[in-house]
N, C-alpha and C positions, 0 to 999 in steps of 0.2 A: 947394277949396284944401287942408282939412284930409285928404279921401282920397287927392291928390296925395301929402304927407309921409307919408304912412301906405304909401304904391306906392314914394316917394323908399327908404323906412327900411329897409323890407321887402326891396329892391334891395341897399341895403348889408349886411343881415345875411346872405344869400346869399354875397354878395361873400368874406366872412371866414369864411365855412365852408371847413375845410379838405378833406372830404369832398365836393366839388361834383363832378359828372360832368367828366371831361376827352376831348377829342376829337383825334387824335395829327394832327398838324400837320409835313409836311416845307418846308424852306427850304432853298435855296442861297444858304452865304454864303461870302463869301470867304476863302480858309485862313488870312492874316494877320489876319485880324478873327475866325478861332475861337483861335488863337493867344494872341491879348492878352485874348480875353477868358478862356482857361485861367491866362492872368498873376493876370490880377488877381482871379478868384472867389475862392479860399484866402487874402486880404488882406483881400477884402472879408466873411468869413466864409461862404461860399456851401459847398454840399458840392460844386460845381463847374459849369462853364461853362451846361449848359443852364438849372440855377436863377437864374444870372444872367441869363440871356436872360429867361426869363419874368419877373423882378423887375423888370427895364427894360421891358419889356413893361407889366407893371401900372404903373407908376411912370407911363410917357408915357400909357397908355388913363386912369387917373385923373387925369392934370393938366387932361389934355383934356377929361375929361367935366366936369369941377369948372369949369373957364372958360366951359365954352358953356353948363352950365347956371346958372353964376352962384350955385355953392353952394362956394366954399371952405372960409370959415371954418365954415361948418353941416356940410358933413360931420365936419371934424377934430375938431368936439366931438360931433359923434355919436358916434365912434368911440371917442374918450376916455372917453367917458360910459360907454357900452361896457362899458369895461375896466374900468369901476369898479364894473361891477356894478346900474347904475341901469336900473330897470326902464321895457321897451318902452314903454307909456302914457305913461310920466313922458316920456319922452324925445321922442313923438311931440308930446306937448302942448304942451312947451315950444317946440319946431321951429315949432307954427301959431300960438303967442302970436307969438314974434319974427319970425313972417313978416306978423304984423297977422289971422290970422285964428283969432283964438283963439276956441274954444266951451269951456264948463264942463262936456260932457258928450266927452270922448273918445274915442266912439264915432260919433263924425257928422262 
């Protein structure tokens, strides 16, 4: 279980690398739906409509991964944790105590 949240964590810090490989991706959408979404990127602070696409992109592929695998609130404070500066072990440790499978050695 413990090398699970260590594959889970390791997934998210991926995640938030800004620098992650991208692979260019074409879609046909409808000109009214590239329209409003050029409305609203500059309201919504986006430098424009394709950053919105991908942010609703991320937005729906993480709600969805977060339900099916049944980790909401464990990812938001992972990521919190994060930004706080709290180091990977501390973080991984914690994740397998409150998942019930806590070891005192971090590494197993």
């Amino acid at each position: 279980m413990q090398r699970e949240n260590f594959m889970r964590i390791d997934k998210l810090t991926t995640r938030l690398k800004k620098d992650r490989p991208m692979t260019m991706v074409s879609l046909r959408i409808p000109d009214d739906i590239i329209e409003d979404l050029k409305r609203i990127a500059p309201i919504l602070s986006f430098s424009g409509y394709q950053a919105l696409i991908k942010a609703y992109i991320g937005q729906g592929l993480r709600a969805d991964l977060e339900r099916i695998e049944g980790n909401v609130e464990i990812s938001t404070l992972i990521e919190s944790l994060r930004k706080q500066g709290v180091d990977e072990e501390i973080i991984a440790s914690a994740v397998a105590e409150a998942q019930g499978s806590y070891s005192t050695d971090p590494h197993t």
